[in-house]
PQR file of N, CA, C, O and H, with PARSE charges and radii, in Angstrom:
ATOM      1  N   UNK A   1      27.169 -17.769  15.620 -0.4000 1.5000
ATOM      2  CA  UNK A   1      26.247 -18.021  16.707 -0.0000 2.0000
ATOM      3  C   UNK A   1      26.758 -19.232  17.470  0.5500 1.7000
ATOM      4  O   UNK A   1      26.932 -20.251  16.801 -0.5500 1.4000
ATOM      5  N   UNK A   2      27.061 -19.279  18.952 -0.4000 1.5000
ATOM      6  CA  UNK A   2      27.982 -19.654  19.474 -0.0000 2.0000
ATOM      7  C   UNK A   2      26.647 -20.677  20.490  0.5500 1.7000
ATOM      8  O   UNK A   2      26.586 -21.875  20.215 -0.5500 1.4000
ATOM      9  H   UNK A   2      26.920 -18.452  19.495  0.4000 1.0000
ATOM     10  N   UNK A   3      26.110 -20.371  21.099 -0.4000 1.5000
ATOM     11  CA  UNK A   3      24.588 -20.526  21.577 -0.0000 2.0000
ATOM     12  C   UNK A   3      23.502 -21.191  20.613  0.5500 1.7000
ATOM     13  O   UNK A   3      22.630 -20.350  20.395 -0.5500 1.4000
ATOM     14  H   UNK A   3      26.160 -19.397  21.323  0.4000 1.0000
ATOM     15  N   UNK A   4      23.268 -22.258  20.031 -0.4000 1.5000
ATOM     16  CA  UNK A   4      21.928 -22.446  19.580 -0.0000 2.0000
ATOM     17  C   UNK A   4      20.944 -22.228  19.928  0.5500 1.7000
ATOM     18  O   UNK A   4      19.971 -22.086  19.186 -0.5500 1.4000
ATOM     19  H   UNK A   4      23.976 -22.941  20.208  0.4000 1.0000
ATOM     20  N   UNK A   5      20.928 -22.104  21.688 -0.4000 1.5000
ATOM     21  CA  UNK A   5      19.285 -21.652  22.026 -0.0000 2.0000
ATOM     22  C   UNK A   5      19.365 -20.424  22.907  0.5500 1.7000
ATOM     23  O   UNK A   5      18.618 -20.266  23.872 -0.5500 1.4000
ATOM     24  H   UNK A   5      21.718 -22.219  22.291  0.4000 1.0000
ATOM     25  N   UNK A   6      20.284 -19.571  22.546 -0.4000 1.5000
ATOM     26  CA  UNK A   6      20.240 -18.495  22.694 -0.0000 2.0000
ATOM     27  C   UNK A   6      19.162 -16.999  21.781  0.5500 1.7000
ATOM     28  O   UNK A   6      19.194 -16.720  20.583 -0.5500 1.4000
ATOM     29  H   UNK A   6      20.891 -19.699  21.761  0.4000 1.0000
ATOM     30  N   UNK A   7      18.288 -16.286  22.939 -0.4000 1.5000
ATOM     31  CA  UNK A   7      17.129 -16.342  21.721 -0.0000 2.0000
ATOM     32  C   UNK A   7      17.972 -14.637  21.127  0.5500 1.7000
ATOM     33  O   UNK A   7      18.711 -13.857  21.729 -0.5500 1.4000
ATOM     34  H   UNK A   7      18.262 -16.513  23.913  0.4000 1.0000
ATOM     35  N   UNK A   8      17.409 -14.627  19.719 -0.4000 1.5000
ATOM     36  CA  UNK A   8      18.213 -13.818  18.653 -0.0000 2.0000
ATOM     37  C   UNK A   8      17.299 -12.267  18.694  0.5500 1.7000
ATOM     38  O   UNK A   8      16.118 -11.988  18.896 -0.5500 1.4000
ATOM     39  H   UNK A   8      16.809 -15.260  19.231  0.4000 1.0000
ATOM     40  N   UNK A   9      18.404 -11.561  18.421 -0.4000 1.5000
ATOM     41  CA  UNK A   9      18.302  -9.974  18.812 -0.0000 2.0000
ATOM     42  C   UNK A   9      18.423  -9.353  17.293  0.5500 1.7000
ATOM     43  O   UNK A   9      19.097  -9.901  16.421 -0.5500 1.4000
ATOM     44  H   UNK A   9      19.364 -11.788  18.257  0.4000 1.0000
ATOM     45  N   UNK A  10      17.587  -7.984  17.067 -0.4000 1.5000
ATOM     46  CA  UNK A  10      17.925  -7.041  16.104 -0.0000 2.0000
ATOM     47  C   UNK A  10      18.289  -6.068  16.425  0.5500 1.7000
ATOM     48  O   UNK A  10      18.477  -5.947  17.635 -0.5500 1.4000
ATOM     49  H   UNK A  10      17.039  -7.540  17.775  0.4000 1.0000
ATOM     50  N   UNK A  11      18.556  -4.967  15.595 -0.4000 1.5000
ATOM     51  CA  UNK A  11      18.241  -3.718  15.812 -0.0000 2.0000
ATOM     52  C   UNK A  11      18.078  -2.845  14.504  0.5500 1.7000
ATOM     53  O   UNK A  11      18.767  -3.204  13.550 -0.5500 1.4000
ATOM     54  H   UNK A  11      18.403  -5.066  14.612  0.4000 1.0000
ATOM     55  N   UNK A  12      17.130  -1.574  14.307 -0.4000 1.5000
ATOM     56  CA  UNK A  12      16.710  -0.745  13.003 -0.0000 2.0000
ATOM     57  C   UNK A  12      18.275  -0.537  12.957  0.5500 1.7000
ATOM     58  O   UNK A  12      19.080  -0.768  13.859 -0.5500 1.4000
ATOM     59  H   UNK A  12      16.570  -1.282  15.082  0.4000 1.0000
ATOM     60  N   UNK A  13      18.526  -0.021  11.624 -0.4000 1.5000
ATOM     61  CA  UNK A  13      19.616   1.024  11.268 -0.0000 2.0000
ATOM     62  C   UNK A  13      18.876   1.662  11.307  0.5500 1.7000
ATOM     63  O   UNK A  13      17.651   1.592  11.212 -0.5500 1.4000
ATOM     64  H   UNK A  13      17.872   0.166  10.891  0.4000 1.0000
ATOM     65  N   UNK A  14      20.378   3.243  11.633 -0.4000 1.5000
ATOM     66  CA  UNK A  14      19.785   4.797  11.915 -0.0000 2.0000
ATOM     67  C   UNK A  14      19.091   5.162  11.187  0.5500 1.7000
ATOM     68  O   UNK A  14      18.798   4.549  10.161 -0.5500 1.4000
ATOM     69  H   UNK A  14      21.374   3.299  11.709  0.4000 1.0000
ATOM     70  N   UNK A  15      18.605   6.344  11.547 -0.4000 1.5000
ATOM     71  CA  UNK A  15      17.176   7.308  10.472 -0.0000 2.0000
ATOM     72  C   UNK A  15      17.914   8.419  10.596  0.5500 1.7000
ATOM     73  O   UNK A  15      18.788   8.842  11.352 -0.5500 1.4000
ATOM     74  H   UNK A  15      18.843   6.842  12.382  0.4000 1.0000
ATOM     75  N   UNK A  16      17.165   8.874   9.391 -0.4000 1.5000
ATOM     76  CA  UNK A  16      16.918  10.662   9.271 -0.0000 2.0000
ATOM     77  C   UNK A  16      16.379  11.279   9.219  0.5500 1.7000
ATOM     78  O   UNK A  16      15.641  11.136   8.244 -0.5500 1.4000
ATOM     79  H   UNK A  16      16.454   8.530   8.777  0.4000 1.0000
ATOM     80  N   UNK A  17      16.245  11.871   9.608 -0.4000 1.5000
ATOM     81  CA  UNK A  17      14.746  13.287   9.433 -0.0000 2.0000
ATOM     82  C   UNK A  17      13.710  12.624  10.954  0.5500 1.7000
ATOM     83  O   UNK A  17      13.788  11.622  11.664 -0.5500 1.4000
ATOM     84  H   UNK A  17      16.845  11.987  10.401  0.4000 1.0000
ATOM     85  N   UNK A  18      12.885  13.712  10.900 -0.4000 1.5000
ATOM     86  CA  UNK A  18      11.606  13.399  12.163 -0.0000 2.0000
ATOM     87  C   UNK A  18      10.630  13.538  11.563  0.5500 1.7000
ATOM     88  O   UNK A  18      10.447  14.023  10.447 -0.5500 1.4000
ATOM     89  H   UNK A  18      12.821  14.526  10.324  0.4000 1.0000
ATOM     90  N   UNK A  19       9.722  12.973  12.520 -0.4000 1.5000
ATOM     91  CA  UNK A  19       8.320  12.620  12.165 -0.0000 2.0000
ATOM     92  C   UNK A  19       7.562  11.724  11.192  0.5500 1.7000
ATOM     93  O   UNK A  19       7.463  10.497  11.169 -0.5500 1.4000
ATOM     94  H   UNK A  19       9.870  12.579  13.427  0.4000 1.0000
ATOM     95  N   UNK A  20       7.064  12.642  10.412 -0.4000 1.5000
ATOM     96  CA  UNK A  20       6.443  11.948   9.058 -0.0000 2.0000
ATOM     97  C   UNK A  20       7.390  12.051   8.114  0.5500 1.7000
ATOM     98  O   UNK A  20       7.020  11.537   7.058 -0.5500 1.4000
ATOM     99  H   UNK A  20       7.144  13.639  10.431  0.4000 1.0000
ATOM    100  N   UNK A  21       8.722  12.623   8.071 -0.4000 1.5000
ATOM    101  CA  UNK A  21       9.860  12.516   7.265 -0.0000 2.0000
ATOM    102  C   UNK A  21      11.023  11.159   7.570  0.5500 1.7000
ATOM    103  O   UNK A  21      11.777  10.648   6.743 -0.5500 1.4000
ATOM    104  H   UNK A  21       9.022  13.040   8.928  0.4000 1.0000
ATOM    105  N   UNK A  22      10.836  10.749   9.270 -0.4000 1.5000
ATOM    106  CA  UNK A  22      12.273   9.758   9.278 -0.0000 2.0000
ATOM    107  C   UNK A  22      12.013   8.946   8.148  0.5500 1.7000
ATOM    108  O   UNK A  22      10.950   8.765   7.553 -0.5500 1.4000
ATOM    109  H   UNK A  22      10.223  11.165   9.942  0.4000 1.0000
ATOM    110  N   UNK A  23      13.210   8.458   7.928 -0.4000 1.5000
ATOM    111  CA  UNK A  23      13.510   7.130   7.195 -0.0000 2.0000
ATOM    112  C   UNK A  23      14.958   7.105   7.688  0.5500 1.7000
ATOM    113  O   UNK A  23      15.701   7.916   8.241 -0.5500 1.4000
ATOM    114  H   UNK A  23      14.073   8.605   8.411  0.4000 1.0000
ATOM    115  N   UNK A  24      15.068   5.655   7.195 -0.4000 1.5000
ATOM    116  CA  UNK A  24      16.359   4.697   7.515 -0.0000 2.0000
ATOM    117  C   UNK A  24      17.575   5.223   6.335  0.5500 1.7000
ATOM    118  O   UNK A  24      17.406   5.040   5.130 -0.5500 1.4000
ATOM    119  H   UNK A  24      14.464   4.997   6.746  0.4000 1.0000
ATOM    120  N   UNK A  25      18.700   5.840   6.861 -0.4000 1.5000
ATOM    121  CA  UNK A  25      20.042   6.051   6.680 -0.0000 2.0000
ATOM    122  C   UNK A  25      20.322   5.260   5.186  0.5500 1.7000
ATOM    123  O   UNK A  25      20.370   4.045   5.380 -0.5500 1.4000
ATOM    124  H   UNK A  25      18.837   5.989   7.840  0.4000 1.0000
ATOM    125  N   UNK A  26      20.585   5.741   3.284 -0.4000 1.5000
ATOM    126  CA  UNK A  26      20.843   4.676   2.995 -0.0000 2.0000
ATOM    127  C   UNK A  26      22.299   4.331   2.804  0.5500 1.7000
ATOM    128  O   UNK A  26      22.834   3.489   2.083 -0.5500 1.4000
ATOM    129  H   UNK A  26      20.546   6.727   3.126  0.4000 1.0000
ATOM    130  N   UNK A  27      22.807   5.245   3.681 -0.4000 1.5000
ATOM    131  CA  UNK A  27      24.409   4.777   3.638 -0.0000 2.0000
ATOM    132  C   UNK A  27      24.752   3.513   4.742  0.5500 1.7000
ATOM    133  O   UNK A  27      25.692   2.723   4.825 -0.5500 1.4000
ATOM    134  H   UNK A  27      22.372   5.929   4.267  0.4000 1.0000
ATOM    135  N   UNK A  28      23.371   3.753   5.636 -0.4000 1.5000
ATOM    136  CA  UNK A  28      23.852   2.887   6.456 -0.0000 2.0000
ATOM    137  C   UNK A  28      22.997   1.345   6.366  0.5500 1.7000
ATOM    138  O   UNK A  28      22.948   0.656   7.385 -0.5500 1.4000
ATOM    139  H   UNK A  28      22.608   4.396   5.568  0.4000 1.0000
ATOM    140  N   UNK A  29      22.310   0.846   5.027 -0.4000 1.5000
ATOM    141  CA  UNK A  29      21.970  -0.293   5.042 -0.0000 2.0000
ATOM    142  C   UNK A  29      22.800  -1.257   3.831  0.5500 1.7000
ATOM    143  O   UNK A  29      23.456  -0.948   2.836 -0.5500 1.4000
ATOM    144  H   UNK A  29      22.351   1.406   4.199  0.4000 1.0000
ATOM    145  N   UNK A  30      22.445  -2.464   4.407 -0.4000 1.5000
ATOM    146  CA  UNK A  30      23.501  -3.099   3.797 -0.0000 2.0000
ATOM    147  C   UNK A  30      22.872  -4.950   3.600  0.5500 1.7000
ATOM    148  O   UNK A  30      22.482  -5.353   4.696 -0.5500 1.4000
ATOM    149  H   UNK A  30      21.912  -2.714   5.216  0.4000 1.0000
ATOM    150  N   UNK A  31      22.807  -5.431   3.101 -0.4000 1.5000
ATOM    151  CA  UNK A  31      22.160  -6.612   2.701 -0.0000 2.0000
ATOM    152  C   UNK A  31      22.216  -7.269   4.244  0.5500 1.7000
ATOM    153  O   UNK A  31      21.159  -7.789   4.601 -0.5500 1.4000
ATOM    154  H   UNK A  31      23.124  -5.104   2.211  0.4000 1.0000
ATOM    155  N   UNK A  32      22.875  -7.290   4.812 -0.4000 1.5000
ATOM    156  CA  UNK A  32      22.557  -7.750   6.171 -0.0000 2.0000
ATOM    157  C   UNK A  32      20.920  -7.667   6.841  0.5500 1.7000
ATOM    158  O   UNK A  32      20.332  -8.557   7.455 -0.5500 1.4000
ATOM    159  H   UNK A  32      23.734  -6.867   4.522  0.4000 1.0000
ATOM    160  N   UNK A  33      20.517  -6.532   6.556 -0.4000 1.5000
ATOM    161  CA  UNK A  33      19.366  -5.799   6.643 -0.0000 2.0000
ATOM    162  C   UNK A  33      18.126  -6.023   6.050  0.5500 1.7000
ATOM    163  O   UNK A  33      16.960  -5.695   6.271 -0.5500 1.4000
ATOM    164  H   UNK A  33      20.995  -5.809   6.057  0.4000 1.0000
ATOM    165  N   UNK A  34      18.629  -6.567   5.373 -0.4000 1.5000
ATOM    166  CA  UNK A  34      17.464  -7.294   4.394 -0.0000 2.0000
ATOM    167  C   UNK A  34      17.571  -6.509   3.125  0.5500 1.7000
ATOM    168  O   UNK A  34      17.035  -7.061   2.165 -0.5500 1.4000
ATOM    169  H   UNK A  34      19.575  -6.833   5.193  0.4000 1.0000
ATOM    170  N   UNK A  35      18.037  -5.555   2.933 -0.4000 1.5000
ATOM    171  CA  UNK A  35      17.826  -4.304   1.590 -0.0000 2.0000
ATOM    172  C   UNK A  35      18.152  -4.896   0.643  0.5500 1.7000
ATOM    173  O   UNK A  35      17.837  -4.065  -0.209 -0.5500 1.4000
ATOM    174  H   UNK A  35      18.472  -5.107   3.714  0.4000 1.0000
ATOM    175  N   UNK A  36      18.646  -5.908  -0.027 -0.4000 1.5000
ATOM    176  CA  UNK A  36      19.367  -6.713  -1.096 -0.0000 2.0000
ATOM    177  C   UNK A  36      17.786  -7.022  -1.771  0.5500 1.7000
ATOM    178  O   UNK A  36      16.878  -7.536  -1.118 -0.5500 1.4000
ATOM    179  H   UNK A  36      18.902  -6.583   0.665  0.4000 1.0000
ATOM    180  N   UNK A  37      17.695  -6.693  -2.884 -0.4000 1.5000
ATOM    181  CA  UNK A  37      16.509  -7.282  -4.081 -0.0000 2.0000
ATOM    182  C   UNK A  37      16.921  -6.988  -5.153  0.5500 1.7000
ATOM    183  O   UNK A  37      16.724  -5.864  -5.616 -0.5500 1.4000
ATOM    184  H   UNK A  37      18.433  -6.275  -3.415  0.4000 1.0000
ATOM    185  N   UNK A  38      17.701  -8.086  -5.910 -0.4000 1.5000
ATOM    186  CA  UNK A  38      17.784  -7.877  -7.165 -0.0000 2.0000
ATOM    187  C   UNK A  38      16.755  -8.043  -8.347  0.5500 1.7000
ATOM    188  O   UNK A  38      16.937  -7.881  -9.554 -0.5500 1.4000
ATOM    189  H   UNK A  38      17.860  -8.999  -5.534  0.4000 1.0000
ATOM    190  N   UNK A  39      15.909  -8.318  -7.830 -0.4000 1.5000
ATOM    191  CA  UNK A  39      14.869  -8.692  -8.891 -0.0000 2.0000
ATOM    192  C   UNK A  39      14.192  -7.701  -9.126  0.5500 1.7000
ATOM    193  O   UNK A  39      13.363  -7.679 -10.035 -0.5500 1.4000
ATOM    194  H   UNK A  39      15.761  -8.449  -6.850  0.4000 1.0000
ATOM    195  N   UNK A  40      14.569  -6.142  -7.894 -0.4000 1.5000
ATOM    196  CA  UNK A  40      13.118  -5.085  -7.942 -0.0000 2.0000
ATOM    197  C   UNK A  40      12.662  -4.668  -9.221  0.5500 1.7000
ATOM    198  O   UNK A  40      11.466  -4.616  -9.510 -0.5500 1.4000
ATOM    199  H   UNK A  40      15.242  -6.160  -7.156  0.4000 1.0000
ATOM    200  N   UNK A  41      13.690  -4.335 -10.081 -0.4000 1.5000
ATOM    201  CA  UNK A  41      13.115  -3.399 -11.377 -0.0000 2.0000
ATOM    202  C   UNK A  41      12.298  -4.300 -12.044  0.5500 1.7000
ATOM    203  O   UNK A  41      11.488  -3.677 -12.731 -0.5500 1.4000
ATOM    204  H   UNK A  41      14.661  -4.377  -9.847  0.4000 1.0000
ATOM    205  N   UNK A  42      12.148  -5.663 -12.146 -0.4000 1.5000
ATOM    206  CA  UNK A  42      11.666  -6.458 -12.979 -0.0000 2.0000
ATOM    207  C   UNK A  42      10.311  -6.568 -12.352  0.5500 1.7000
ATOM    208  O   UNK A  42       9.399  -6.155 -13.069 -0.5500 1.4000
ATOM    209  H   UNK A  42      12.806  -6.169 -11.588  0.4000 1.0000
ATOM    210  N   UNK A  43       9.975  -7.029 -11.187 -0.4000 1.5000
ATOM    211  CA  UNK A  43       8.714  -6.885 -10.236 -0.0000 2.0000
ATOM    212  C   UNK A  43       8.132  -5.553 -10.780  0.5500 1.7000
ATOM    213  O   UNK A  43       7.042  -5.536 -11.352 -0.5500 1.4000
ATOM    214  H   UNK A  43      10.716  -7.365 -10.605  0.4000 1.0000
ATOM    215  N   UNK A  44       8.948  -4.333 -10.574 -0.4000 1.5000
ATOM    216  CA  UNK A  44       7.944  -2.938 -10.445 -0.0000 2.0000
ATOM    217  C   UNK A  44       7.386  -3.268 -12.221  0.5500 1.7000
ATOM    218  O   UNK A  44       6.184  -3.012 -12.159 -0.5500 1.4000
ATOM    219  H   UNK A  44       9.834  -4.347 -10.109  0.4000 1.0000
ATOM    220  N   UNK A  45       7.614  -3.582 -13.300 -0.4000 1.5000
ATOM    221  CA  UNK A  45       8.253  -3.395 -14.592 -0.0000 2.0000
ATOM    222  C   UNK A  45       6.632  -4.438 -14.865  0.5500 1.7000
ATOM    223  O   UNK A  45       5.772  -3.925 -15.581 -0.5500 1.4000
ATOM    224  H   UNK A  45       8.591  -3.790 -13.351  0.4000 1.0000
ATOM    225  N   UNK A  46       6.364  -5.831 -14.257 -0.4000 1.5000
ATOM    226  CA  UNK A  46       5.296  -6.517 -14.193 -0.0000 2.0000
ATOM    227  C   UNK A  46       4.193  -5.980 -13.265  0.5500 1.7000
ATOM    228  O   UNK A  46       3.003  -6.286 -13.331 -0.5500 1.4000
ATOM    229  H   UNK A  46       7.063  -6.248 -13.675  0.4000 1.0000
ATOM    230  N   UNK A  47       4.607  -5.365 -12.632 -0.4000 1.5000
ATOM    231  CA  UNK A  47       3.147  -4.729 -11.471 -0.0000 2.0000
ATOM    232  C   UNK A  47       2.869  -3.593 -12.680  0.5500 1.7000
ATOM    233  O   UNK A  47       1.740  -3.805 -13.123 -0.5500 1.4000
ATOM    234  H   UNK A  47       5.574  -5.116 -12.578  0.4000 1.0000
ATOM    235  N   UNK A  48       3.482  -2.507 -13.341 -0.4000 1.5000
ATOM    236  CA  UNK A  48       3.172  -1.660 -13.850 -0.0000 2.0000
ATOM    237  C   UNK A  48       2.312  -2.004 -15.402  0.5500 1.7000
ATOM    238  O   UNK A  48       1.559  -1.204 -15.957 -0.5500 1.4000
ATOM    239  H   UNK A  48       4.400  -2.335 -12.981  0.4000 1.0000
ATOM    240  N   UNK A  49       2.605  -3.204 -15.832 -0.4000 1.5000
ATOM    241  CA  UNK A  49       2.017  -3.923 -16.878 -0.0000 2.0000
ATOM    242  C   UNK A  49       0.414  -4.271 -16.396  0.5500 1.7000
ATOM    243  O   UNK A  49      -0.568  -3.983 -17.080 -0.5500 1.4000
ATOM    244  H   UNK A  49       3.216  -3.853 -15.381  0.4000 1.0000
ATOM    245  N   UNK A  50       0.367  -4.923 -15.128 -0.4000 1.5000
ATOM    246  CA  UNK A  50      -1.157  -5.258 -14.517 -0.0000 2.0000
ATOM    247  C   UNK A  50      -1.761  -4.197 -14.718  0.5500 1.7000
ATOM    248  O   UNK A  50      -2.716  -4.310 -15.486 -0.5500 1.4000
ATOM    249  H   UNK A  50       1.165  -5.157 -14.573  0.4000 1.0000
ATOM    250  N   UNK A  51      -1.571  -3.216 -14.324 -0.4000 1.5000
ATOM    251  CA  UNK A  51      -2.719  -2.316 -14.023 -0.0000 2.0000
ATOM    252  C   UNK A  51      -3.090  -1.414 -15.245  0.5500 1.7000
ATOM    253  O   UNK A  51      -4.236  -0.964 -15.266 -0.5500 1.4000
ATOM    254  H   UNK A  51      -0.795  -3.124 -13.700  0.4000 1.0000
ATOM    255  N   UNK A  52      -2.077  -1.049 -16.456 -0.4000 1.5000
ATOM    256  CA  UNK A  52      -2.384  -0.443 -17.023 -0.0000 2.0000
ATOM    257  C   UNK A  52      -3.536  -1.040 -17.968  0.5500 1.7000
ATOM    258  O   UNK A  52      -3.295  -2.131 -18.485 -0.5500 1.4000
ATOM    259  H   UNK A  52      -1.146  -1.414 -16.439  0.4000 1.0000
ATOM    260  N   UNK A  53      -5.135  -0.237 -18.320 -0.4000 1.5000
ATOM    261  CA  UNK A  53      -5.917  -0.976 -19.221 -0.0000 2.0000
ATOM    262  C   UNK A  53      -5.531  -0.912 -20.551  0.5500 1.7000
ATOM    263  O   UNK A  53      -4.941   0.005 -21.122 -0.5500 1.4000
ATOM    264  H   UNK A  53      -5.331   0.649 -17.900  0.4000 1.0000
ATOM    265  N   UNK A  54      -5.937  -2.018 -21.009 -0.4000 1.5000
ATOM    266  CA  UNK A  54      -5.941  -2.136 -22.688 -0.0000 2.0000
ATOM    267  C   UNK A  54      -5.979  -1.003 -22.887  0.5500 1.7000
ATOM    268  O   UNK A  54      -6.283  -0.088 -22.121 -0.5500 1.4000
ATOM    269  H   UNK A  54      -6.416  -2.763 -20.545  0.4000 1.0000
ATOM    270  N   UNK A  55      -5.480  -0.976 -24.585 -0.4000 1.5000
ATOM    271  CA  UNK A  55      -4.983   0.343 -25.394 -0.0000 2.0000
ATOM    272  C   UNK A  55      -6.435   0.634 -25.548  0.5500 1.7000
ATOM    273  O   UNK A  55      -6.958   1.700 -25.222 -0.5500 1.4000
ATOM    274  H   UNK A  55      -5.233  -1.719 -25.208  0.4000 1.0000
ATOM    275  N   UNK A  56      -7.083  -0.441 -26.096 -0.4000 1.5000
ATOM    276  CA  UNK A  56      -8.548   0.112 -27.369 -0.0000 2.0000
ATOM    277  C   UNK A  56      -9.744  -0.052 -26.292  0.5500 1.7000
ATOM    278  O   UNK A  56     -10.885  -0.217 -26.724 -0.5500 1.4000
ATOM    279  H   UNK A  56      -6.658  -1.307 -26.361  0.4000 1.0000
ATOM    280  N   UNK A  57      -9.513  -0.012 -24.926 -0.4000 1.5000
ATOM    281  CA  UNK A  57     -10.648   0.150 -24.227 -0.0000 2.0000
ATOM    282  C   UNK A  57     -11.577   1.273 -24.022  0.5500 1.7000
ATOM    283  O   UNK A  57     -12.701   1.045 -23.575 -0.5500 1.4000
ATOM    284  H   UNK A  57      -8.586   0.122 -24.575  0.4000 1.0000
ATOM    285  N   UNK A  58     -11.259   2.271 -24.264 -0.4000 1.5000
ATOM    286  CA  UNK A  58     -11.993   3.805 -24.351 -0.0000 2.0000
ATOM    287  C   UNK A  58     -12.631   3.390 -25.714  0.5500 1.7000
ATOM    288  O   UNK A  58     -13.855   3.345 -25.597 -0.5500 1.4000
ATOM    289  H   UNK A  58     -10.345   2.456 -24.627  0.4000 1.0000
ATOM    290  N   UNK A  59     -12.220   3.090 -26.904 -0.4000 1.5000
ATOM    291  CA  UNK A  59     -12.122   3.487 -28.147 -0.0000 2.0000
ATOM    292  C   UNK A  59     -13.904   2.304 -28.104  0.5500 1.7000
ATOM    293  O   UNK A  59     -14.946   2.503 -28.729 -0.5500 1.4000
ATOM    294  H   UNK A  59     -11.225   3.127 -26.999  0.4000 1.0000
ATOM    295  N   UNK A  60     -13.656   1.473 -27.384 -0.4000 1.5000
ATOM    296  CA  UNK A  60     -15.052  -0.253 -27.967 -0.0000 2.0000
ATOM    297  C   UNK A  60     -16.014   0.881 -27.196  0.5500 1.7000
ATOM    298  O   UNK A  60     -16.791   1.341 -28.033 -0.5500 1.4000
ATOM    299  H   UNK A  60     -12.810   1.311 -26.876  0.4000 1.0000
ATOM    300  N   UNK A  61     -16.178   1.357 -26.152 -0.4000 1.5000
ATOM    301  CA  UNK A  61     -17.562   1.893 -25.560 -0.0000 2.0000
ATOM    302  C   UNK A  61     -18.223   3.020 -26.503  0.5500 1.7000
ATOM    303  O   UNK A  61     -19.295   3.537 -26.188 -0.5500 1.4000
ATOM    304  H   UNK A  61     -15.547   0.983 -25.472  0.4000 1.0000
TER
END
């Protein structure tokens, strides 16, 4: 960035499909993009722990 107050531009990567099917290309994303999360499996792995209820909760009522 050559400009400091030059104001800053994006753009989506391509999609596929139409309608209620597009989504974004995943050949064409790339940590630039933001797609980089190494932490996901561990996040989904603790969200899936929250919600499930206790084992012996059916069993006390």
């Amino acid at each position: 960035m050559t400009e400091p107050f030059a104001r800053g531009t994006s753009s989506a990567p391509p999609v596929l499909g139409e309608g209620c099917t597009q989504r974004y290309d995943p050949q064409a994303l790339t940590p630039e993009n933001g797609t980089e999360f190494a932490d996901a499996a561990e996040l989904w792995r603790q969200l899936q722990q929250d919600e499930q209820p206790p084992a012996n909760s059916d069993k006390q009522k």
